[in-house]
C-alpha positions as CSV (number, residue, x, y, z in Angstrom):
1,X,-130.7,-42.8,-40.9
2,X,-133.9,-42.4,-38.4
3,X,-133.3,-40.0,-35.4
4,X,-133.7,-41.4,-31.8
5,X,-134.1,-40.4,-28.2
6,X,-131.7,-40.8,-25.2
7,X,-133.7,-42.6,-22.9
8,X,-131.2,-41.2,-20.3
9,X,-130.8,-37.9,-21.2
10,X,-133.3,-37.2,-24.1
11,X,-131.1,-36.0,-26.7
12,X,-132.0,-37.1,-30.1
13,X,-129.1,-39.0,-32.4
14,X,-128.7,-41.1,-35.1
15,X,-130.1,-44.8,-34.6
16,X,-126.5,-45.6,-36.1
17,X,-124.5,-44.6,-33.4
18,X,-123.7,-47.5,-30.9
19,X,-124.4,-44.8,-28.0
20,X,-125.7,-41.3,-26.8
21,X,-122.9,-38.7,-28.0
22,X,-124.2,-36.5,-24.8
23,X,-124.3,-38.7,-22.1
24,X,-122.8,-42.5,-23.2
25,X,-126.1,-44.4,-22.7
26,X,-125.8,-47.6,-25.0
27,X,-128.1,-47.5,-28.2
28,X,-130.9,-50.3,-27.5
29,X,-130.2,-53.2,-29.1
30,X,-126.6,-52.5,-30.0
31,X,-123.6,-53.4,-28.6
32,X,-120.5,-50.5,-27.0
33,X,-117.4,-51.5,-27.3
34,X,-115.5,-50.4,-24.0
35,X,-113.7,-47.4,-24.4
36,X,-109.8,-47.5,-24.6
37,X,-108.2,-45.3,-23.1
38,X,-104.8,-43.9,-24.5
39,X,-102.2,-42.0,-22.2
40,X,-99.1,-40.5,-23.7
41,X,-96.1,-40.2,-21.3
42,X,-93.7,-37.6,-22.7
43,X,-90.3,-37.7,-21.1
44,X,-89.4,-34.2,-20.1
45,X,-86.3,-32.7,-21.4
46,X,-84.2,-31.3,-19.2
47,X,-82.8,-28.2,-20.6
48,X,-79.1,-27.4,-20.8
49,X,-80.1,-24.0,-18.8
50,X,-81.9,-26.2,-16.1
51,X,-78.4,-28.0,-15.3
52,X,-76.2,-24.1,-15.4
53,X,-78.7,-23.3,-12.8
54,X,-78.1,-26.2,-10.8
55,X,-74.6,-25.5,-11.2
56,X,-74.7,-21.9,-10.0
57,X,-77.0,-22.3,-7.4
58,X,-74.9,-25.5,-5.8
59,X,-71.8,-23.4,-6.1
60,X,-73.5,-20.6,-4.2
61,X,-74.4,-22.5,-1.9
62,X,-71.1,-23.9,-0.9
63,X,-69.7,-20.7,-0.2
64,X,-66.3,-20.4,0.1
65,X,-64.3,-23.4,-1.1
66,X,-61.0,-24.2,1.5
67,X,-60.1,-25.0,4.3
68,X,-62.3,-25.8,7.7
69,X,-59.9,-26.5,10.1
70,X,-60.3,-24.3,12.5
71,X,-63.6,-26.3,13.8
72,X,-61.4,-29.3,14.0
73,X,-58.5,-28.5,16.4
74,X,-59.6,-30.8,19.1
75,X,-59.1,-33.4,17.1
76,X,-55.8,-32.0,15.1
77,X,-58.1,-33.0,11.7
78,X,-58.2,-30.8,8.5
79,X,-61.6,-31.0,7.0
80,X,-61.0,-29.3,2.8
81,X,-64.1,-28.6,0.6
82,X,-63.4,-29.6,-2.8
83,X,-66.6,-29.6,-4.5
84,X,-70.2,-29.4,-2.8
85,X,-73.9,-28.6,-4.4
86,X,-77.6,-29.7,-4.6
87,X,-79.6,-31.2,-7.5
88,X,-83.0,-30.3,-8.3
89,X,-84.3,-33.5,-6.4
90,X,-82.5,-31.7,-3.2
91,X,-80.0,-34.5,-3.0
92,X,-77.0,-32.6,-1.7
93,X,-73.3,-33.5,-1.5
94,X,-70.5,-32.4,-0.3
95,X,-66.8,-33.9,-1.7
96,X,-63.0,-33.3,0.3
97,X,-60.3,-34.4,2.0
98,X,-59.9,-34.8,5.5
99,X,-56.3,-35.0,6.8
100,X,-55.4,-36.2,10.7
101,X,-52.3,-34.2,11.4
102,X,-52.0,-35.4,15.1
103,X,-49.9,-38.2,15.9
104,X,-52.0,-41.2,16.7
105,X,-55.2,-42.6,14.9
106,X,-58.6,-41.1,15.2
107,X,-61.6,-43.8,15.2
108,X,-65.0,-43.9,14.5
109,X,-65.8,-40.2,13.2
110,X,-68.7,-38.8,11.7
111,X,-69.0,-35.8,9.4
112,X,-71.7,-33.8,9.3
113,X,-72.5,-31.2,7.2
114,X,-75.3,-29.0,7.5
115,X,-76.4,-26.2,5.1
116,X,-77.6,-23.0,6.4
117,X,-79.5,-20.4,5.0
118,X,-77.6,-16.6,5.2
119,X,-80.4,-14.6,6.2
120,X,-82.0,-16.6,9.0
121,X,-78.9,-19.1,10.4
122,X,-82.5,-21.5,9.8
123,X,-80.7,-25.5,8.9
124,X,-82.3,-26.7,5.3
125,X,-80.4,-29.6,4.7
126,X,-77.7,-32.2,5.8
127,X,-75.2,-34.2,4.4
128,X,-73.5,-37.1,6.4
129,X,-70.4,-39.0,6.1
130,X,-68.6,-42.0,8.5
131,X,-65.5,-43.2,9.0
132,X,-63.9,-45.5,10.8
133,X,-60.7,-44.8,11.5
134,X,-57.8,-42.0,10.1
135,X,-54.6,-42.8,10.5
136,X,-52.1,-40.6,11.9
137,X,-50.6,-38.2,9.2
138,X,-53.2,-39.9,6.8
139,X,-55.3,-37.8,4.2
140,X,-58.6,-39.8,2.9
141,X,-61.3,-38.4,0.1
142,X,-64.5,-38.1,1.4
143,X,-68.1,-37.5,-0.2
144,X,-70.9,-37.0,1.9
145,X,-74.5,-37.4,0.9
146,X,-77.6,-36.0,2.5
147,X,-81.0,-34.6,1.6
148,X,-81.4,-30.8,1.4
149,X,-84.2,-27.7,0.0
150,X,-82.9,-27.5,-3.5
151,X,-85.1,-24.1,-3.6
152,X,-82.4,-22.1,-1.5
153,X,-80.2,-20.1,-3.1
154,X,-78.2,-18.5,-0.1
155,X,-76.6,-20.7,1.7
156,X,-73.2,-22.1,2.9
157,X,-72.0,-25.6,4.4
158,X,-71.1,-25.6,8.4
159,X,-69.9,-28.7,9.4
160,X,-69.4,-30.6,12.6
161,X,-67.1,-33.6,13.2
162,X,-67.5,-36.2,16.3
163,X,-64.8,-38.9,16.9
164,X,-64.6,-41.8,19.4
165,X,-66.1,-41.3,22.1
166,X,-67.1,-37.4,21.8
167,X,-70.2,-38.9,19.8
């Protein structure tokens, strides 16, 4: 084995090696292969702690689970939270009922929740259902889906509803 110098760089090798170890310039008169490059992708693993978390903090925010009616009275609806909370990914939801206890048929409504932060009344996220007409005396399940900041932990659901032509 003779020793060599980088004509790039100047660092001496061994005339064996296909290129310079320091910088990569090719040995004269040999040959380099192009390098292949490997890349590992490692699925995370979401930890059962990372979902309790999610739990507790989509819980928190939904505040007080019952009923909303009181926002509703112009339109004699009942608006119940059931279930409500945000992933990690800040998709938010909010599932119910909604009951029209008025006596004729309510078209064209919109539900809008919107989720507010305690301290500051500031709105981080929204989540929006349609529908298109409840009945009188009718009580339909709702889920409504939005986009909200998964990093806020106080926080509770207000909600808005507009019907017909109140839109």
């Amino acid at each position: 084995m003779a020793l060599i110098k980088c004509s790039e760089c100047g660092k001496e090798y061994s005339n064996n090696a296909p290129a310079c170890p320091k910088c990569g310039n090719p040995t004269e008169g040999k040959e380099v292969a192009p390098k292949q490059q490997t890349v590992v992708v490692q699925k995370k693993k979401s930890s059962a702690w990372a979902w309790i978390v999610v739990a507790i903090v989509g819980i928190g925010i939904l505040g007080a689970t019952g009923t909303l009616s009181n926002l509703t009275a112009s339109y004699n609806l009942d608006v119940t939270v059931d279930d409500g909370g945000v992933n990690k990914l800040g998709v938010c939801y909010v599932k119910g009922k909604i009951t029209n206890k008025g006596d004729s048929d309510v078209t064209e409504c919109t539900l809008t929740f919107n989720l507010v932060k305690d301290e500051t009344q500031e709105y981080v996220g929204k989540a929006v259902t349609k529908f298109s007409t409840i009945k009188a005396g009718e009580t339909l399940k709702y889920e409504a889906n939005g986009v909200c900041d998964s990093s806020v932990k106080n926080a509770k659901w207000k909600y808005d509803i507009k019907c017909g032509d109140n839109e």
